[in-house]
Steps between C-alpha positions, in 0.01 A plus 500: 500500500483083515125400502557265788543824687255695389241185543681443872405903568105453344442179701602670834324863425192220419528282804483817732221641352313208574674501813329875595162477297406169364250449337270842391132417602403640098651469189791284535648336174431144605152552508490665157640247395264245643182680327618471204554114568188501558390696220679233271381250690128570416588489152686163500380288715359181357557167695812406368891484580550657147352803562624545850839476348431761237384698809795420710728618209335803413473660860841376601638575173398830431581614884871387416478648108386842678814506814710402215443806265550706843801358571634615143357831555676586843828298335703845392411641899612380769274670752215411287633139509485524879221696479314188326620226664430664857132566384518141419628325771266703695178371292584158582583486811259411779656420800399854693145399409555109566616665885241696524191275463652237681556747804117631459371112517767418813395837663103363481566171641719623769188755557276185515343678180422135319252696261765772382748234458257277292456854284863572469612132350366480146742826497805242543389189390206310313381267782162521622509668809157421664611164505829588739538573839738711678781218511472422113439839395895615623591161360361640197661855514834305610473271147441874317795659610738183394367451195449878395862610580593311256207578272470866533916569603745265433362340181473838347852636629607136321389611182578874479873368587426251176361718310477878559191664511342246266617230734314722833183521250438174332550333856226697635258482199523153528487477865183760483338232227582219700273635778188650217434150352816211618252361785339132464114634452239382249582832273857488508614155499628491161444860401759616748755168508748706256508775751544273814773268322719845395413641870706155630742538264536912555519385849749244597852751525291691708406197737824364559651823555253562770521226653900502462451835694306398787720215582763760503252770698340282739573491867512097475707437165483190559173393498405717226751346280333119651138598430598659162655203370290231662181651480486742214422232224223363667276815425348516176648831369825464385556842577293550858655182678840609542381816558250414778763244670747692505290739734380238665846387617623853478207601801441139641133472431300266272342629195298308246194249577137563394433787334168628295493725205138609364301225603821185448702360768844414452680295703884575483792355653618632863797688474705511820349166652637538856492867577202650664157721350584810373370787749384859449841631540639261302376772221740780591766271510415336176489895361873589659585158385434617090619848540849383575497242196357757271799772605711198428321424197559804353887509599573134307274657207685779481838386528396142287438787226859635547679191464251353215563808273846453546784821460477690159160327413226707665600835367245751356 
């Protein structure tokens, strides 16, 4: 049987079991993963760019080195293959977890519950959330949702259709690593700048796929596509701006502005200039808005596989 097929079977058996579990609340592989990061981390960390790089290329290296020697074990089966690749595609996939926390913090503030949705946050995002009221904190949940369907969806349905199950893998090693040490801070300014560059790099089919999709998903194509292209450069992530205007447009709020992550402000762009604040239900929309451009993620993914192997090539 043709491996696009096989992967095409995988990726959908993957994307529904994240559909109907998510994420477990114990022992999921992502996590594993990220202690032994850390573990490594501890052991490497000096100061340096060099030996953030030697970090960066161990952990991400040795998670693709390890999905690769599965691959070859499951080649010979075909259910195993499936098998594999579903488990996979299920590991790194977020989005039923991305839904979920967004739809705890929405359900707080529409509650009035400003403490519970101040506790929920760091669950989605970084920013400090004592510093955010009701207003900024859904602005904040909105910005989450954009930029993690593509980081926690799209990006990695991008790279499984690249690359198999070492494609689905490496993107979210790296993505994982990104978020352990990529941030500006005193400790990981140049210890983690080999993790953040790959993360942008890892990252940028993903982007423009997503935001390809919600121009194509939104209820005002139009405007997505406008605030995509006009804004999306202005924001200083190459991968989060067209990400974030394309929502923008896509829902006809504005995103971006001051924002404060563990004790530094930032002060980004405005995304969506015109439009009005985003509101509390703004959130729910913002959540229906990324489940349709992950389901057509997935489809493109899985048929960008088909045609990419090409007929006769992807046999086992």
């Amino acid at each position: 049987m043709r491996a696009d097929r096989l992967f095409g079977y995988g990726a959908v058996l993957g994307f529904a079991g994240d559909l109907l579990t998510g994420d477990p609340r114990r022992g999921h592989p992502v996590a594993a993963f990220g202690r032994a990061a850390a573990a490594c981390e501890r052991a490497l960390w000096r100061d340096d760019r060099a030996r953030g790089t030697v970090f960066t290329a161990l952990c991400a290296g040795g998670a693709v080195a390890a999905a690769t020697a599965a691959s070859r074990l499951t080649r010979r089966s075909p259910a195993a293959s499936v098998a594999l690749t579903g488990a996979a595609t299920w590991a790194v996939l977020g989005g039923t977890s991305l839904a979920r926390e967004a739809r705890t913090v929405g359900a707080a503030l529409a509650a009035g519950d400003l403490r519970l949705a101040r506790e929920r946050l760091p669950h989605l995002c970084g920013r400090d959330p004592q510093a955010l009221d009701g207003q900024q904190i859904a602005r904040a949940v909105v910005e989450s949702v954009a930029e993690n369907t593509s980081d926690a969806v799209v990006g990695a349905l991008v790279w499984g259709a690249l690359g198999g199950v070492p494609g689905l893998v490496g993107f979210r090693a790296v993505n994982t690593l990104d978020a352990m040490v990529g941030h500006r801070s005193p400790r990981y300014r140049r210890f983690g700048w080999a993790s953040a560059r790959l993360d942008d790099v890892a990252g940028y089919p993903g982007s423009r796929l997503t935001a390809a999709l919600t121009v194509l998903a939104a209820p005002n194509r139009r405007a997505a596509w406008r605030t995509w292209r006009t804004d999306g450069p202005k924001h200083p992530s190459p991968n989060a701006g067209p990400v974030e205007a394309s929502f923008a447009g896509a829902l006809g709020v504005r995103l971006g502005g001051t924002l404060s992550y563990g004790g530094r402000i930032e002060r980004r762009p405005v995304l969506g200039d015109g439009n009005r604040p985003v509101e509390v239900a703004d959130i729910e929309r913002a959540v229906r808005l990324s489940r349709r451009v992950s389901a057509l993620a997935l489809a493109a993914c899985v048929a960008g596989r088909y045609v990419l192997r090409g007929s006769g090539r992807g046999t086992r």
